[in-house]
KOLKOL-556657 format. One line per field, with one value per residue (C-alpha): residue number from 1; x, y, z. Coordinates in Angstrom, 1 decimal. Example, Ala and Ser with C-alpha at 12.3 -4.5 7.8 and 13.67 -1.06 7.14 Angstrom:
<kepas>
seq = 1/2 .
px = 12.3/13.7 .
py = -4.5/-1.1 .
pz = 7.8/7.1 .
</kepas>
This chain:
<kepas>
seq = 1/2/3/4/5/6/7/8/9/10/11/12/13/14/15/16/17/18/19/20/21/22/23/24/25/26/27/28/29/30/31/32/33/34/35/36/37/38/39/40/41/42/43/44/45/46/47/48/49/50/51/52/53/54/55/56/57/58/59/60/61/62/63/64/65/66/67/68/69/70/71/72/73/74/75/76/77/78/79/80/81/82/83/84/85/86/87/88/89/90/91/92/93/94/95/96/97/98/99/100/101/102/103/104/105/106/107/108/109/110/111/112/113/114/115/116/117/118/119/120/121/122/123/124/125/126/127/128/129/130/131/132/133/134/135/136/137/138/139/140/141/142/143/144/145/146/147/148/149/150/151/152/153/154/155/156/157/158/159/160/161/162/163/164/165/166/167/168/169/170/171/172/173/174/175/176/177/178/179/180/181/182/183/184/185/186/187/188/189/190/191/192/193/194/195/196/197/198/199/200/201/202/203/204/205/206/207/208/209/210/211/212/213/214/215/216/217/218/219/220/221/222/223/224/225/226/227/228/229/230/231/232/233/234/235/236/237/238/239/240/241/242/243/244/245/246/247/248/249/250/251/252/253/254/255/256/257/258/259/260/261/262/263/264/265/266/267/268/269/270/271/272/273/274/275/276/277/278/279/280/281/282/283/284/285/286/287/288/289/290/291/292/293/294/295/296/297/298/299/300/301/302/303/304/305/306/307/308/309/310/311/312/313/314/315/316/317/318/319/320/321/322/323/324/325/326/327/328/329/330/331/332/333/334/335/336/337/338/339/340/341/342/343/344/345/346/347/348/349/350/351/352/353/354/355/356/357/358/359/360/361/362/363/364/365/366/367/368/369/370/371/372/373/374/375/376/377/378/379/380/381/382/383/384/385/386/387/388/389/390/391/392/393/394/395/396/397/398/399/400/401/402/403/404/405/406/407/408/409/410/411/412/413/414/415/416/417/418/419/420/421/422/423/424/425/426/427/428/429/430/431/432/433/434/435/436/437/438/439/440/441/442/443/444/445/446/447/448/449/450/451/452/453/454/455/456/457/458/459/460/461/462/463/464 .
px = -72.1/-71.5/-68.0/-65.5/-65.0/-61.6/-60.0/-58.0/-55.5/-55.6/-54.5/-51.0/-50.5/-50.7/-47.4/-46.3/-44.6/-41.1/-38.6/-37.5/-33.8/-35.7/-37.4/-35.2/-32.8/-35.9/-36.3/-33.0/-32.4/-35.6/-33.9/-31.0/-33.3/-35.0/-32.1/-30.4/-33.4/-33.8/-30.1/-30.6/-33.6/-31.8/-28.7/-30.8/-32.9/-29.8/-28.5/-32.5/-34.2/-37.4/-38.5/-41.0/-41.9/-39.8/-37.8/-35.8/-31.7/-29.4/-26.8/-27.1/-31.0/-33.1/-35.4/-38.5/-41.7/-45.0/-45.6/-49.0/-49.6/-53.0/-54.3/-54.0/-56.7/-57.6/-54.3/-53.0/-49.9/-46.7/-44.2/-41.4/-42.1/-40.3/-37.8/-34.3/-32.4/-31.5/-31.6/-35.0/-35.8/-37.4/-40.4/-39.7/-40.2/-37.4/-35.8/-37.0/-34.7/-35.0/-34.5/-38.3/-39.6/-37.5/-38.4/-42.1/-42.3/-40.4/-43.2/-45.8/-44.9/-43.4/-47.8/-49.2/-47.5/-47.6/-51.7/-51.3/-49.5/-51.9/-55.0/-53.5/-53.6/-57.0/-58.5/-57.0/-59.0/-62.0/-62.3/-62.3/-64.1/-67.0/-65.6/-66.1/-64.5/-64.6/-61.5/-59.5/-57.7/-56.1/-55.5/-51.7/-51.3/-52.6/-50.9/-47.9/-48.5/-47.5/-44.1/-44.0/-44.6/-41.3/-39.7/-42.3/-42.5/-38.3/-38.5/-41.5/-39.7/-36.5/-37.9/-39.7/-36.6/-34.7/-37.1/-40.0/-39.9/-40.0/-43.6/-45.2/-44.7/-46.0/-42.7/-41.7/-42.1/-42.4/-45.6/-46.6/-44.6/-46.9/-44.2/-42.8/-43.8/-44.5/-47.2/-50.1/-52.9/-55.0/-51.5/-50.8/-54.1/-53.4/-49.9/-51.0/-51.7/-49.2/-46.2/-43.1/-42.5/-46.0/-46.0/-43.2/-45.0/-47.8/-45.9/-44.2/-47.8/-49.2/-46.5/-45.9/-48.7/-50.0/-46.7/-47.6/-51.3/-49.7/-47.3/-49.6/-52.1/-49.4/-47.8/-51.3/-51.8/-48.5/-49.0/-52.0/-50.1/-48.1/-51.3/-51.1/-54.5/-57.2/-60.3/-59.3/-57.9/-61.1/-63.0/-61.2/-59.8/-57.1/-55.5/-58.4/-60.0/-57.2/-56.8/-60.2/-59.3/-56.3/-58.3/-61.2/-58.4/-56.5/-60.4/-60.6/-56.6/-57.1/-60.7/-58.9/-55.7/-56.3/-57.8/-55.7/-52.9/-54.7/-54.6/-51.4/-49.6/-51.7/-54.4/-51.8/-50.3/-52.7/-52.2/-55.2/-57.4/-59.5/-62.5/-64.1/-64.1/-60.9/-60.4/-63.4/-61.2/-58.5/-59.1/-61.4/-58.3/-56.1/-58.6/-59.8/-56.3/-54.7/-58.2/-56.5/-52.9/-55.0/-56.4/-53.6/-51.5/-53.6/-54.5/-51.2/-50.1/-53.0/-51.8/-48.0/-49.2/-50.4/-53.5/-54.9/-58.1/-59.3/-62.1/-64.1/-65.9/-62.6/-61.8/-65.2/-65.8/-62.3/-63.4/-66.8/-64.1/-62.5/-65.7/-67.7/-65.3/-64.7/-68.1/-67.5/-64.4/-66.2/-69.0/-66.9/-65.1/-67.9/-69.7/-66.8/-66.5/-70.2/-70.4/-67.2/-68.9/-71.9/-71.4/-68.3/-66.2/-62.9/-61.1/-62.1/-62.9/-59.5/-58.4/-60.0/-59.5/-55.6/-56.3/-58.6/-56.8/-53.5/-53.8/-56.6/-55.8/-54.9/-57.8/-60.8/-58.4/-58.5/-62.6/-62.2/-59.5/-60.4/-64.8/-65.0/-62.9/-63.6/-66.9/-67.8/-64.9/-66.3/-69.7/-70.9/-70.5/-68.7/-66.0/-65.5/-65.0/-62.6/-58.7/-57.1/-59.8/-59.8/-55.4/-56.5/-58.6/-56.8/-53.7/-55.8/-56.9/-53.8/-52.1/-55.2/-54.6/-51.2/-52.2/-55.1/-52.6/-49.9/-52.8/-53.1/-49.7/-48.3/-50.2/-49.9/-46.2/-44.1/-47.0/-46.0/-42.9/-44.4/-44.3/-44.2/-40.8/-37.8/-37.4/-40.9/-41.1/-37.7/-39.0/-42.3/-40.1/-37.9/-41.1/-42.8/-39.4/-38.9/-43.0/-42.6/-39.3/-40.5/-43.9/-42.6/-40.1/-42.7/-44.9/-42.2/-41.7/-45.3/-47.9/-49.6/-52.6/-54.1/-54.6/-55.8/-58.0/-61.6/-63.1/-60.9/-63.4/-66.2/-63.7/-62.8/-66.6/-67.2/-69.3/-71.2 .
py = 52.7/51.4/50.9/48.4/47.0/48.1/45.7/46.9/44.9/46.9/50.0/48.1/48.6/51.9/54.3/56.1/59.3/60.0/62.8/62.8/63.9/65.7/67.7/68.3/69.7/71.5/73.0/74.0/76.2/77.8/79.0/79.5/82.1/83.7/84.5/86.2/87.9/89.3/90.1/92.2/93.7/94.8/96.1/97.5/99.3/100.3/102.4/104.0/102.1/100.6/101.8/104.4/107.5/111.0/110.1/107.2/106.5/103.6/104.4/103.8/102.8/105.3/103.6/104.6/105.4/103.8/105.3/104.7/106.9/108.1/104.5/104.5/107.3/110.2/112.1/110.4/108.7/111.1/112.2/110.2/106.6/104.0/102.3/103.2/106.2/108.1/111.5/112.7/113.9/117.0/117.5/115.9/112.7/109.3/109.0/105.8/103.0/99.7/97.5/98.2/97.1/94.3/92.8/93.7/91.7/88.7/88.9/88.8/86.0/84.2/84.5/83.4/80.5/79.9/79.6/77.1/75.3/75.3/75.4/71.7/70.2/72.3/70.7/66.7/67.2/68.9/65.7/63.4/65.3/65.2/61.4/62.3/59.5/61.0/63.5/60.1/58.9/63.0/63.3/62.9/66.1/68.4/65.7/67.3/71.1/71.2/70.0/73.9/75.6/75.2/76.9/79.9/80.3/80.3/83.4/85.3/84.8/86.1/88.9/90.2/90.1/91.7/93.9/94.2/97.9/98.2/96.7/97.1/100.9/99.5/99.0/102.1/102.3/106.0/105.5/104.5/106.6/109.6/111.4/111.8/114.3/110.8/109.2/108.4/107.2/104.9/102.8/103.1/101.4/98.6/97.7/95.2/93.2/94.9/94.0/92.7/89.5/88.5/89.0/86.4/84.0/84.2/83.6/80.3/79.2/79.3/77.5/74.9/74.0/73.7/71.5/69.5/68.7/68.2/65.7/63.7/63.2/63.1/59.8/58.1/58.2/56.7/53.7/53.1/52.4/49.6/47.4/44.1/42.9/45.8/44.4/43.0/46.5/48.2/46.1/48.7/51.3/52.7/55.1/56.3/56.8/58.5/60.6/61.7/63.0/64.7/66.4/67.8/69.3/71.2/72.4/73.7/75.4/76.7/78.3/80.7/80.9/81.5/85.1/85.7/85.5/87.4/90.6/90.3/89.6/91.3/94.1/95.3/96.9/99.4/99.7/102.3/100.5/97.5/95.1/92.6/90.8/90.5/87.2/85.3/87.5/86.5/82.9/83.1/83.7/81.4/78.6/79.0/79.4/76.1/74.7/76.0/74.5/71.2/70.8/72.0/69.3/66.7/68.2/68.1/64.8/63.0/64.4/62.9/59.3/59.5/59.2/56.3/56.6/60.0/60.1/63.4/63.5/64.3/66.9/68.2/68.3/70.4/72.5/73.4/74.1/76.8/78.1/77.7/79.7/82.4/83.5/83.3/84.7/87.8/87.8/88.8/91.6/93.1/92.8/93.9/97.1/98.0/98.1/100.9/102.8/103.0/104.4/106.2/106.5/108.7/106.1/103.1/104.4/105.6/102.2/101.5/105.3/104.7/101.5/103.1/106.2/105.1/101.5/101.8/99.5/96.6/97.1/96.9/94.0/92.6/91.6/90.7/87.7/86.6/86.7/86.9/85.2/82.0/82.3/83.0/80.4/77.8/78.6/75.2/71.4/70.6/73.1/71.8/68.4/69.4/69.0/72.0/74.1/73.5/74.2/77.3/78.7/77.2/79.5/82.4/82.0/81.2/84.9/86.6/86.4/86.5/89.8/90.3/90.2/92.3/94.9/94.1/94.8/97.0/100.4/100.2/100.0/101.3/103.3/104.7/102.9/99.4/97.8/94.4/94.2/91.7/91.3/90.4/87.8/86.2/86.1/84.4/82.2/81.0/80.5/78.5/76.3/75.5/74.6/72.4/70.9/70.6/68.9/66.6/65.1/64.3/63.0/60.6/58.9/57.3/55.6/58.2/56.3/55.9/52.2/51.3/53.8/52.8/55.1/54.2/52.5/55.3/57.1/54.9/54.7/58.6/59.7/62.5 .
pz = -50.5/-54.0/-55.2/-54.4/-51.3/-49.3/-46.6/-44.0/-44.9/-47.8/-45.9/-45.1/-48.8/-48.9/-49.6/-46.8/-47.3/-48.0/-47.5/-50.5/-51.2/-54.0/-52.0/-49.6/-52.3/-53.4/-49.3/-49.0/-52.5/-50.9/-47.7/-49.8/-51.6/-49.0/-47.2/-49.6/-50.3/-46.7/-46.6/-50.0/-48.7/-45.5/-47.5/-49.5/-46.1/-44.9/-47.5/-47.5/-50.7/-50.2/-46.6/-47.6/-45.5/-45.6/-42.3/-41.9/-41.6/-41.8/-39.3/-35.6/-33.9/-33.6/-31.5/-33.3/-31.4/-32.8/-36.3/-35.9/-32.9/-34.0/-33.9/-30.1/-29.5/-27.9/-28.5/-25.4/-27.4/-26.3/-29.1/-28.4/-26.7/-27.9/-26.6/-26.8/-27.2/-30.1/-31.5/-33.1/-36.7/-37.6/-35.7/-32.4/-34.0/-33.5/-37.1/-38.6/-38.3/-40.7/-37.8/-36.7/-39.4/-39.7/-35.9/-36.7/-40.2/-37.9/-35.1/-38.1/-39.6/-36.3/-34.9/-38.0/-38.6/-34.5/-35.8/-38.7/-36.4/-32.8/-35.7/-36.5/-33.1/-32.5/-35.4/-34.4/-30.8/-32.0/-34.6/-31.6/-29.6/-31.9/-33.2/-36.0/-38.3/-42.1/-41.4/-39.7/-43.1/-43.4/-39.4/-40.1/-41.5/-39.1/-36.7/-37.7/-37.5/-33.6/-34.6/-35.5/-31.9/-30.3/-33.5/-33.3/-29.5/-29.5/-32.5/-30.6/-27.3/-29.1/-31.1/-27.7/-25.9/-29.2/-30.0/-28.4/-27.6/-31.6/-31.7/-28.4/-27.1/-23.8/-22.8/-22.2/-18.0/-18.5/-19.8/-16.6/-14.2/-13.2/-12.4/-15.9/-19.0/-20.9/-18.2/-20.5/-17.9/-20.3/-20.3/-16.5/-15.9/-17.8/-16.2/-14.2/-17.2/-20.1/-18.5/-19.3/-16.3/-16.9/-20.7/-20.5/-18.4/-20.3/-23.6/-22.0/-20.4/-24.0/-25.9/-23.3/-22.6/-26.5/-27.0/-23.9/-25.4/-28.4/-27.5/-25.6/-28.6/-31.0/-28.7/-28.1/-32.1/-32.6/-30.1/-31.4/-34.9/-32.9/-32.1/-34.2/-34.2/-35.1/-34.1/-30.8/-30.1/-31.2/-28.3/-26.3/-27.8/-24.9/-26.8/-28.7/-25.3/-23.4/-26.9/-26.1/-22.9/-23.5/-26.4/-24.0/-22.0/-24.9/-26.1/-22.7/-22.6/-26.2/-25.6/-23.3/-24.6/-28.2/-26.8/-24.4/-26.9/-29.6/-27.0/-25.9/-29.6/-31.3/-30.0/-27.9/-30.4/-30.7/-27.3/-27.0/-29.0/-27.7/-28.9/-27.2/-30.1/-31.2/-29.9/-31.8/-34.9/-34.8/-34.0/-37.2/-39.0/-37.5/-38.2/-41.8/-42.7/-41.0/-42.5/-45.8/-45.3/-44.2/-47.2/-50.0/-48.2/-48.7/-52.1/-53.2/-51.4/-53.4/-56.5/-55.9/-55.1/-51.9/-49.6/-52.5/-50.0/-49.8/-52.3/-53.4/-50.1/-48.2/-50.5/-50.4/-46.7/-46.3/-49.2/-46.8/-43.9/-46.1/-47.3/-44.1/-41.6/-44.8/-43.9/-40.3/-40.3/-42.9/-40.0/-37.2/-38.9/-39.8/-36.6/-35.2/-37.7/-37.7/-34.2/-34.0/-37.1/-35.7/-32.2/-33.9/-30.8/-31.8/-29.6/-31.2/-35.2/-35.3/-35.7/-38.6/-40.1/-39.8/-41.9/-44.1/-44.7/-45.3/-46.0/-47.7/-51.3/-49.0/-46.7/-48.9/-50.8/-47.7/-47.5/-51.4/-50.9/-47.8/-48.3/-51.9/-53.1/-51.2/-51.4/-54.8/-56.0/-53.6/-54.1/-56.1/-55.1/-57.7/-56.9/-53.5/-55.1/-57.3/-56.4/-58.2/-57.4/-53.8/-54.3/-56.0/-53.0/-50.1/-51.2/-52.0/-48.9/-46.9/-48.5/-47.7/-44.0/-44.3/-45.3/-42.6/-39.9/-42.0/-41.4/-37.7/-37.3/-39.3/-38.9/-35.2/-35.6/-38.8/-40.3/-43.5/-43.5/-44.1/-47.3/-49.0/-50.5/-50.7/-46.8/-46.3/-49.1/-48.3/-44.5/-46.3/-48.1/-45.3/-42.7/-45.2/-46.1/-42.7/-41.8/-44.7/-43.4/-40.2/-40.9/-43.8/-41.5/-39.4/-41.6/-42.8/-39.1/-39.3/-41.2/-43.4/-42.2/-39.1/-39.7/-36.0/-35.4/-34.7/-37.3/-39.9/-42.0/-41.4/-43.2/-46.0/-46.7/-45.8/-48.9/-49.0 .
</kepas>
């Protein structure tokens, strides 16, 4: 490669990231905000404004059965199963009560930030899996996106325990109890699975064990930092190696995991409703968009100072990420929707007739943000290469799926009584505050560089 040459002593030099009171100041005004917009939206909610539908209240809970009981199929939902008591509107149906919505728009974010943050620890072990060395100079970022999990696993556990009748109508044991008027048998077979003990346990087995794998390449990275003399330490690379390992074994943990949390936080929503594909779909999402945070922090980082290093290449190889899995990501949905349209199925079309039908602006918006968008805007080179073009598409992209998991959730749940209003951005606003917290303090307690690792100068001459 032509250019000048870099040392590694060089790297020594380079400025390492700092909280800055700045942006602290700058963190904290933003919580400050999105609090007091979820507590306007919810005083707002509770004297009626802003919740949509004909049927709702603001006094006491009215428990509120799924509003989208059509999406489960077959006209086996029954007219009143959601959790807790309450009296029932006009037409047999549980009044509408803000809190639903509330707990629902809390779960939403609270599993799509739990994926930027399991996509960063994903993508560090799939990197040394390969050893692949270009992506070594930007591994500190997504280094620092499993300092996230414990704070989403402690809100989903929470909000299941809080209000989990709200968002999975599962729950209800009646469902399952032949002998009552509400036994819906397509439910009652799956209770062996759709429980709430093994729910739990499965919801603790994921987030410990992703932490645990986390940890463990997180430390080895971080005692590599400590080695004084490089190239002795490259003659055997301990920590590098034992990175390896640890990576192979979260590969192996997430391969299974990633579904198996995809049906139980997601699909089983729509209780009904299944597809065999809705693990490769949701992961699809998960990925491009921690491929998107990636990639607008280092974007960003660059353009304050930082990351002297990353060259056009970098840029451009995270800019074929975003691009890249927005086709694969576009690929399984519509495998996954032509299959259902073409055998047209009443119990699995109505899944996407419910979306259709009454979500129907943001479900055709949908395939425009998240494929066309990307795609068209990251079509060329040059636009890969480019720094504010690649900012530009990695938060299209990032909203986009913030929005394709709104519409996983959302019909299935509060129906006509969803909306995108002040609650829902000042939740946005206080998730994103606190990932950026959470991951810039980390990002401050080591080298921005990896400066031991063996790869290091594959990627300081990565050129592409």
């Amino acid at each position: 490669m032509a250019g000048k040459h870099i040392s590694l002593s060089d790297l020594s030099q380079e400025k390492n990231f700092e909280f800055t009171p700045k942006l602290r100041k700058q963190l904290i005004t933003a919580i400050v905000v999105g609090a007091a917009l979820l507590v306007i939206g919810i005083i707002l909610w509770n004297l009626g404004i802003g919740l949509g539908g004909e049927e709702h209240h603001g006094g006491g809970h009215g428990g509120g059965g799924h509003e989208g009981g059509d999406s489960h199929g077959g006209g086996h939902a029954p007219a009143g199963h959601g959790a807790g008591g309450g009296g029932k509107a006009e037409g047999g149906h549980h009044a509408f009560h803000w809190t639903k919505r509330l707990f629902v728009d809390i779960w939403h974010n609270g599993v799509f930030f739990t994926g930027i943050g399991v996509i960063g620890v994903f993508f560090v072990a799939f990197n040394y899996l390969a050893q692949a060395g270009w992506s070594t100079l930007i591994k500190r970022i997504p280094e620092t996106f499993g300092n996230f999990l414990p704070i989403t696993g402690a809100i989903l556990i929470a909000m299941f325990f809080i209000g989990g009748h709200d968002i999975f109508h599962w729950l209800d044991t009646s469902l399952s109890d032949p002998k009552s008027p509400n036994f819906d048998k397509i439910i009652a077979g799956k209770v062996g699975y759709l429980n709430m003990p093994f729910f739990l346990v499965r919801m603790v087995l994921y987030f410990g064990l992703w932490y645990l794998m986390f940890r463990l390449l997180r430390k080895m990275s971080l005692k590599e930092d400590q080695e004084v003399d490089f190239y002795k330490y490259a003659k055997n690379p301990i920590f590098h190696k034992k990175s390896g390992i640890y990576a192979a074994v979260f590969i192996v943990i997430f391969a299974v995991t990633s579904s198996t949390a995809a049906w139980d936080w997601v699909m089983s929503i729509d209780t009904h409703w299944f597809s065999t594909m809705f693990g490769w779909y949701m992961f699809a999402s998960w990925f491009v968009t921690g491929m998107a945070t990636i990639a607008l922090y280092v974007v960003v980082l660059k353009g304050h100072g930082y990351f002297k290093y990353v060259k056009d290449s970098h840029i451009h190889d995270l800019g074929k990420f975003i691009f890249a899995f927005s086709i694969f990501w576009t690929y399984i949905w519509f495998a996954q929707f032509l299959l259902i349209y073409y055998a047209n199925i009443p119990e699995e079309t109505v899944y996407f007739l419910h979306r259709m039908e009454d979500f129907g602006f943001l479900f055709y918006f949908n395939i425009i943000i998240n494929f066309a968008f990307p795609f068209l805007f990251l079509m060329t080179r040059a636009s890969k290469r480019r720094m504010i073009l690649v900012k530009i598409a990695a938060v299209g992209v990032i909203f986009g799926h913030w929005l394709d998991f709104y519409l996983m959730m959302m019909p299935g749940t509060v129906g006509k009584h969803a909306g995108i209003g002040l609650v829902e951005i000042g939740l946005v606003v206080l998730f994103v505050a606190g990932f950026i917290w959470v991951t810039a303090s980390a990002l401050a307690k080591a080298n921005i560089t990896p400066r031991n690792h063996p790869m290091i100068e594959e990627s300081l001459y990565h050129d592409i």
